[in-house]
C-alpha positions in Angstrom: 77.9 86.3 85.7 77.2 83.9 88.1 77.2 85.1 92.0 80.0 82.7 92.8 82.0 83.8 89.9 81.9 87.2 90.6 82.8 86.3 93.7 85.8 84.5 93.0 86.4 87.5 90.6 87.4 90.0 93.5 88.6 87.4 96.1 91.9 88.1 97.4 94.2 85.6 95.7 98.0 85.1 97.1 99.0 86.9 93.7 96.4 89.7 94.1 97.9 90.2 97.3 101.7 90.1 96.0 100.8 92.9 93.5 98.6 94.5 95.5 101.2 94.7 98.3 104.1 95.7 95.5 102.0 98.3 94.2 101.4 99.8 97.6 104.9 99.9 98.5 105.6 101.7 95.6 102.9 104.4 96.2 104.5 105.1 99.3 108.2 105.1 97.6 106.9 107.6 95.4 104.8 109.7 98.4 108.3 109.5 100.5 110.1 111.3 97.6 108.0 114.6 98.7 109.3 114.7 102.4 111.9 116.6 103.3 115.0 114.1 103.5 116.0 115.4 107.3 112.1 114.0 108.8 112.7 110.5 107.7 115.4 108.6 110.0 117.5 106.5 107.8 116.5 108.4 104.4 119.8 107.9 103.2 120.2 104.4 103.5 115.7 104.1 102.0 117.2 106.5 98.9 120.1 104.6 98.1 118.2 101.3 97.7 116.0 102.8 95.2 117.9 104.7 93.2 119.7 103.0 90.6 122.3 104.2 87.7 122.2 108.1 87.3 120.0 108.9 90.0 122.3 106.9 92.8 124.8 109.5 94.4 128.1 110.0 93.5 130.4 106.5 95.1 132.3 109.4 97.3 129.1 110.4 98.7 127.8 107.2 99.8 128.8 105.2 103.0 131.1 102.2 102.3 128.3 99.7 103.7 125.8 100.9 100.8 128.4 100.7 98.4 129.0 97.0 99.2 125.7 96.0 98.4 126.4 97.3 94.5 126.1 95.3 91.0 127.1 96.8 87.9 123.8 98.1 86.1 125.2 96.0 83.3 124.0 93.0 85.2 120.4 94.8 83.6 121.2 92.0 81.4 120.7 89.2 83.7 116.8 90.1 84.3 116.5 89.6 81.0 117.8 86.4 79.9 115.7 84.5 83.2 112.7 86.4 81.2 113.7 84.7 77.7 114.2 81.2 79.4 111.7 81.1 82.1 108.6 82.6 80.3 110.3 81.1 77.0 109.2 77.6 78.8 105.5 79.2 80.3 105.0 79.8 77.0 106.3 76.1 75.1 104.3 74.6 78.0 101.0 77.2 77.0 101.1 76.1 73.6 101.4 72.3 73.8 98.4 72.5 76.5 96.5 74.6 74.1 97.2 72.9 71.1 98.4 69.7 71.4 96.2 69.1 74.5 99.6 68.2 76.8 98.9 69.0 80.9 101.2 71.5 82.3 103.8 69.5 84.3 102.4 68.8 87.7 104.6 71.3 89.9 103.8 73.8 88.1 99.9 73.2 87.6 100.4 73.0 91.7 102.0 76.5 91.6 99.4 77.7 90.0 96.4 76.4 91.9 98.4 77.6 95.2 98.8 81.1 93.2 95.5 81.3 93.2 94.7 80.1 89.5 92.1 80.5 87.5 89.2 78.2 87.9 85.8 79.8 86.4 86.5 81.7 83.2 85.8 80.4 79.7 88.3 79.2 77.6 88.5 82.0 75.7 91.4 83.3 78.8 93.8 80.6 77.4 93.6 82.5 74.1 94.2 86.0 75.7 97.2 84.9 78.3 98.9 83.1 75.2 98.3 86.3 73.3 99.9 88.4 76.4 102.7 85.8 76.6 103.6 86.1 73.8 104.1 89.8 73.7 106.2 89.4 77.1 108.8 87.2 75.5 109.1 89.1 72.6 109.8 92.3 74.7 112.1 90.3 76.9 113.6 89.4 73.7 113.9 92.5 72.7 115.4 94.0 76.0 117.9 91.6 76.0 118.9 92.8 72.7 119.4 96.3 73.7 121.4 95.0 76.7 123.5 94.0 74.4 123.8 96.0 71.6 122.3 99.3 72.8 122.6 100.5 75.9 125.9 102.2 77.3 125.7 101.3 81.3 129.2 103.0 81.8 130.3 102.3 85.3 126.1 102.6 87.0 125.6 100.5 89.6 122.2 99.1 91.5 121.6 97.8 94.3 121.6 94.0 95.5 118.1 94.5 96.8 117.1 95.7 93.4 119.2 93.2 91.1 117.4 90.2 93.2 114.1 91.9 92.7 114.4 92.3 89.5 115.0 88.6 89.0 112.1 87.8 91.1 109.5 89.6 88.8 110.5 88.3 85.4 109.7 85.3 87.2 106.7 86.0 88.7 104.6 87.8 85.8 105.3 85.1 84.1 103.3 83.1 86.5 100.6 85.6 86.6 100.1 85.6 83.2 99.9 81.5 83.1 97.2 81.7 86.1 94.8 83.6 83.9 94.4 80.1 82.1 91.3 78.4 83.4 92.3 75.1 85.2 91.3 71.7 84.9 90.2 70.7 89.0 121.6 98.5 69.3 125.0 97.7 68.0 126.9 101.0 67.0 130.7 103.3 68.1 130.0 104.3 71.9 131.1 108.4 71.6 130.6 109.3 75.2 129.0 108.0 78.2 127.9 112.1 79.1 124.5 112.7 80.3 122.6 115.4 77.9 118.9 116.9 77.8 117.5 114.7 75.1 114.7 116.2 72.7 112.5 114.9 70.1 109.1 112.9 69.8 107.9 111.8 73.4 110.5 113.7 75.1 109.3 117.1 74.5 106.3 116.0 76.9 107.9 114.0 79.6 111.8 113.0 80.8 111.4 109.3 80.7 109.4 108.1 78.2 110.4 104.9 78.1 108.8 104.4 81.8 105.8 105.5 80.2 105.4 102.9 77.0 106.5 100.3 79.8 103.3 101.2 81.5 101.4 101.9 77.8 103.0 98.4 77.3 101.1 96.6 80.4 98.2 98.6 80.0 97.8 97.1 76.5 98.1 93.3 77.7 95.4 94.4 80.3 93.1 95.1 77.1 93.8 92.0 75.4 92.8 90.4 79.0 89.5 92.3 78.9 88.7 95.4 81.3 87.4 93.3 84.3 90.3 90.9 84.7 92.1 92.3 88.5 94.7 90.3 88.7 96.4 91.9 85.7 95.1 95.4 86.6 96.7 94.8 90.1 100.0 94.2 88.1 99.6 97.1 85.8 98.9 99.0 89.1 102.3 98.2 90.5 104.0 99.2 87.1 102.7 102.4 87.6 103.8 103.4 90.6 107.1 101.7 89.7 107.5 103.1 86.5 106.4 106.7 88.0 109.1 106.2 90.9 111.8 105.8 88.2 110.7 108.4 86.0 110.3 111.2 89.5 114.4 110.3 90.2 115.3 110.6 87.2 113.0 114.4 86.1 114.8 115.2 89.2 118.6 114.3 88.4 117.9 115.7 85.1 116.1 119.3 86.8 119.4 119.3 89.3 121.9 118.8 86.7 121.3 120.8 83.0 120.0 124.6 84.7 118.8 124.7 81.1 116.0 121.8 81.5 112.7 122.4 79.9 110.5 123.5 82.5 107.3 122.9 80.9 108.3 118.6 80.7 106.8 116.5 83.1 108.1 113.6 84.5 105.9 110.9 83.6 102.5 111.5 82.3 102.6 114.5 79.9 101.1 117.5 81.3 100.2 116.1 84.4 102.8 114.8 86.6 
């Protein structure tokens, strides 16, 4: 590799530095979860815009100015539609470029350059990210579905802050995967809504499971970007400590409310953490 291509490789991009940032701030979400609530001033008010769904407090326990910031947990939903749509159309404009040889519109081939777009890798990138987005829309896809016709969000709720995130990202990774292109210059009866200790398969190892294929999920689009791309691992970085976030609240509703709880689960990674 060229000097000026490895260079370019670990310069500091405006994307690097977006999931690089997120991924910090979720380290420290994570880290904060160790204090004891009564050192941090305004813990309360730092819990309740993290937690979502089970893990959020009961609504009689929460100050009337946190509940007003609430959206149903239904509104899940919403992330994922954007995510069909948006990276539905990264993807249609992907495929004509690669295979019809159409440009990318030119606002978004200036996004991109301002993102911090590719601009020395082989071609063989073009393959990989349309590989990658491929797999995202299908999972959106998928997501979606469940929304739908699988998940039960009773009467959850999550936070404004959260919801508008949330939109933000399905957004956004679809954009990181485009910039890896090199540049030219259920449906069933509901029978409760109860929370029980679930068993079986992955969750005899840790309480969320489904946080970890997420992260098994990003980690394998990493792979099909090859080892030394750090723009992905940056945002596989920040699903980590996102996804380990999630799965800590939730290990710990589950610990606080079934006495009963497996002891020997983890929360996350099995037998580690």
């Amino acid at each position: 590799m060229a000097p000026g291509a490895r260079a370019e490789l670990w310069a500091l991009s405006p994307l690097r530095a977006v999931w690089l940032s997120l991924a910090a701030a979720f380290l420290l979400a994570l880290l904060l979860q160790l204090v004891p609530p009564g050192l941090l001033p305004g813990s309360a008010l730092f819990q309740d815009l993290i937690r979502y769904g089970k893990t959020k407090l009961g609504a009689s326990l929460r100050p009337a100015v946190c509940r007003s910031f609430d959206v149903p947990k239904r509104y899940f939903s919403h992330f994922y539609i954007i995510s069909v749509l948006w990276n539905g159309f990264l993807l249609w404009c992907l495929t004509q470029s690669l295979f019809l040889g159409v440009p990318f519109p030119n606002w978004l081939h200036t996004l991109l350059r301002i993102l911090g777009a590719a601009q020395f890798r082989g071609g063989e990138l073009a393959l990989s990210a349309f590989l990658v987005l491929v797999f995202l829309w299908l999972h959106s896809l998928r997501r979606l579905f469940e929304c739908f016709y699988v998940s039960v969000f009773s009467n959850a709720v999550i936070h404004t802050v959260h919801y508008c995130f949330g939109l933000v990202y399905y957004i956004l990774i679809g954009l990181t995967v485009l910039s890896q292109v090199p540049m030219d210059d259920r449906n069933g009866v509901v029978i409760h809504c109860d929370y029980r200790i679930p068993f079986g398969d992955w969750f005899e190892y840790v309480s969320s499971p489904n946080y970890l294929a997420e992260l098994m999920l990003y980690i394998s689009m990493a792979a099909t970007f090859g080892f030394h791309n750090l723009t992905w691992w940056l945002v596989v970085t920040y699903v980590f400590f996102s996804q380990a976030l999630s799965a800590f609240l939730s290990h710990r509703f589950y610990r606080s409310k079934f006495v009963s709880y497996p002891k020997h689960r983890k929360a996350f990674l099995p037998f580690l953490f």
